[in-house]
C-alpha positions, 0 to 999 in steps of 0.5 A: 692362965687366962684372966677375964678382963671384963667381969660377969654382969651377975645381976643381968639374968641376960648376961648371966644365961648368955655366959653359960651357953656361950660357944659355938656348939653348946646349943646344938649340943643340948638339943641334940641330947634332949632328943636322945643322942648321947654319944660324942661321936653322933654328936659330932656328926650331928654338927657339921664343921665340929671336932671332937677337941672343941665338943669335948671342951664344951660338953666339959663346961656344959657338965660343970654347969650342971646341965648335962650329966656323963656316964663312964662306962669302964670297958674297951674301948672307953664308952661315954654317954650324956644325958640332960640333967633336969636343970638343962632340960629347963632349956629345952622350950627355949632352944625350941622358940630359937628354931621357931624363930629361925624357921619364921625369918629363915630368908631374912637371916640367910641374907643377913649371914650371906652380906658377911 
């Protein structure tokens, strides 16, 4: 099982928001189904270079942070549907800025990526 070797900083609200949102998908995941898509498969599509096992894993821990809610449905095959909780619509305006500031330093940030 695996152990920690540095623990959480739980008095930087930084770190604490950062440990929680922390994967490479997660933010995009939470966009994506405060926008309406609650399948995992359109999720998938949504996210170009992700796979089912990976979102799984993450859609898995964004639940157990309480910022997504899963409904099961019992039919075949199996339907599963996610929504945002109202704790992980509080995300929302932030992910918003994110893309504002994307959008403002698109070229600065594309040439940063590119030098590596």
């Amino acid at each position: 099982m695996y152990k920690r070797k540095n623990p959480i900083k739980l008095d930087c609200s930084v770190y604490l928001a950062r440990e929680v949102l922390y994967g490479k998908w997660k933010v995009g995941l939470i966009h994506y189904i405060g926008q309406g898509i609650k399948r995992p498969g359109a999720l998938q599509r949504r996210l170009p270079g992700s796979n089912r096992k990976v979102l799984a894993v993450q859609l898995n821990e964004l639940f157990a942070a309480g910022l997504i809610s899963r409904k099961v449905y019992s039919e075949l095959p199996p339907k599963v549907e996610y929504t945002l909780t109202e704790f992980g619509a509080t995300l929302l305006p932030v992910i918003k800025v994110m893309g504002e500031w994307g959008d403002r330093y698109r070229e600065r940030l594309q040439e940063v990526l590119a030098e590596k």
